[in-house]
C-alpha positions, 0 to 999 in steps of 0.5 A, spaced: 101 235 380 106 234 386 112 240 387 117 238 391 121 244 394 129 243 396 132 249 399 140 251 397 142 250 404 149 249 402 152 256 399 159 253 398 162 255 391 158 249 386 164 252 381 170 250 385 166 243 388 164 241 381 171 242 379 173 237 385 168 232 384 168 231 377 175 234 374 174 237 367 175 232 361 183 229 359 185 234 353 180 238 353 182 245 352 177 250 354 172 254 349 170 261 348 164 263 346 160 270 343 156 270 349 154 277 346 151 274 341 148 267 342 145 271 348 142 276 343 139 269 338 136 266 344 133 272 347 135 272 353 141 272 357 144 266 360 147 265 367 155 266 368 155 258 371 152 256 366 158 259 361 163 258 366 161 251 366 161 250 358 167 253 356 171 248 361 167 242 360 164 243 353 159 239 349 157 233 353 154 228 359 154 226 367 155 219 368 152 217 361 146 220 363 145 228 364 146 231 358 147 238 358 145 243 352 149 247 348 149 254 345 153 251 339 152 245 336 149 243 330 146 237 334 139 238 334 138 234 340 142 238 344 143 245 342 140 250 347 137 254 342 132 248 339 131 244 345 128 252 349 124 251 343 121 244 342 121 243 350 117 249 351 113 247 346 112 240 349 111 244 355 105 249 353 103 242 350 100 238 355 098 245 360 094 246 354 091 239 354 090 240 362 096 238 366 098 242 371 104 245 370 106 249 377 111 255 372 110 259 366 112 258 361 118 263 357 117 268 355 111 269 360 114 273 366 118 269 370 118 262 366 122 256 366 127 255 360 131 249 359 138 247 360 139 240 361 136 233 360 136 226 363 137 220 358 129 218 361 127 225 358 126 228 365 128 236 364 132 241 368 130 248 367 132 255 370 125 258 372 127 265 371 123 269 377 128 274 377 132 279 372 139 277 374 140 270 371 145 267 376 139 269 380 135 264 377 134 257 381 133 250 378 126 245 377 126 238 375 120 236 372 119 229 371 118 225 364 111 224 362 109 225 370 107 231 374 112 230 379 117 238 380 123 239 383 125 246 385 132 247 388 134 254 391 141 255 388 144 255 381 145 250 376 152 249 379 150 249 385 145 244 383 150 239 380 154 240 386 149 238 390 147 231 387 154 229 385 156 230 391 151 225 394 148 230 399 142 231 394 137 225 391 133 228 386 127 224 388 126 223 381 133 222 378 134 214 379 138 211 385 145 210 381 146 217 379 151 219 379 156 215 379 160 213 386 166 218 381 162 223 377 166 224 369 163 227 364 164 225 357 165 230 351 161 229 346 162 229 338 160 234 333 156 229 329 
């Protein structure tokens, strides 16, 4: 197991940075959801950048290739509810069978929930160590490998990072993201 630690060394606005590098899609009208209610389903809240960033982009992917999860969808590949569930079982799985996994596992104290997945199966998690989840920072575990990632800022604050190109998540591949970020909207079905 090898857990590479990045500190948040930039404490600009992942938000408003977002926005600049990857404007939200053409036409696409923002979304409002019942977060009191989706929260309730899942058990747990969820960090307002993560709302915020759902509610502006909607359901879907970075360059082809990050694929964001979604509280709503009927697509059972990316909904949050059933990715947390079939990742962390996945997860308790191969701790079980004797690889190190460096974070509890939700709902154990302090353990990681997922909220995003690459096309190679490499997934990102909040590690929930603190109460406040915009207190939450990101970890990356590589696809089948022991390889963790630990970013000490926020979902935005992560993306903000790699989009920008100030960051190369070691575990990601070199032509991501693109030159021009965009994000596509995925369809329902």
């Amino acid at each position: 197991m090898r857990v590479q630690i990045w500190p948040s060394i930039h404490p600009v606005s992942g938000l408003s940075e977002i926005a600049l590098l990857m404007p939200p899609p053409a036409g696409h009208e923002p979304e409002y959801f019942d977060w009191s209610q989706i929260e309730e389903d899942l058990g747990i809240h969820l960090p307002s950048d993560y709302k915020w960033f759902l509610e502006r982009y909607g359901m879907g992917e970075i360059d082809d290739f990050l694929l964001l999860f979604h509280p709503t969808t009927t697509n059972q590949h990316i909904n949050l509810k059933n990715q947390i569930a079939e990742t962390l079982w996945a997860l308790r799985v191969v701790r079980d069978d004797g690889e190190q996994v460096p974070y509890t596992i939700f709902p154990e104290p302090g353990g990681v929930v997922p909220w995003a997945r690459t096309d190679n199966g490499d997934v990102c998690y909040w590690l929930t160590h603190e109460p406040d989840p915009d207190s939450w920072i990101v970890v990356v575990n590589e696809s089948r490998g022991p390889e963790w990632v630990a970013y000490g800022g926020s979902a935005t604050e992560f993306l903000a990072e790699v989009l920008s190109g100030r960051r190369q998540v070691s575990i990601f591949p070199e032509n991501f993201p693109s030159p021009r970020p965009t994000f596509t909207v995925l369809p329902e079905a």
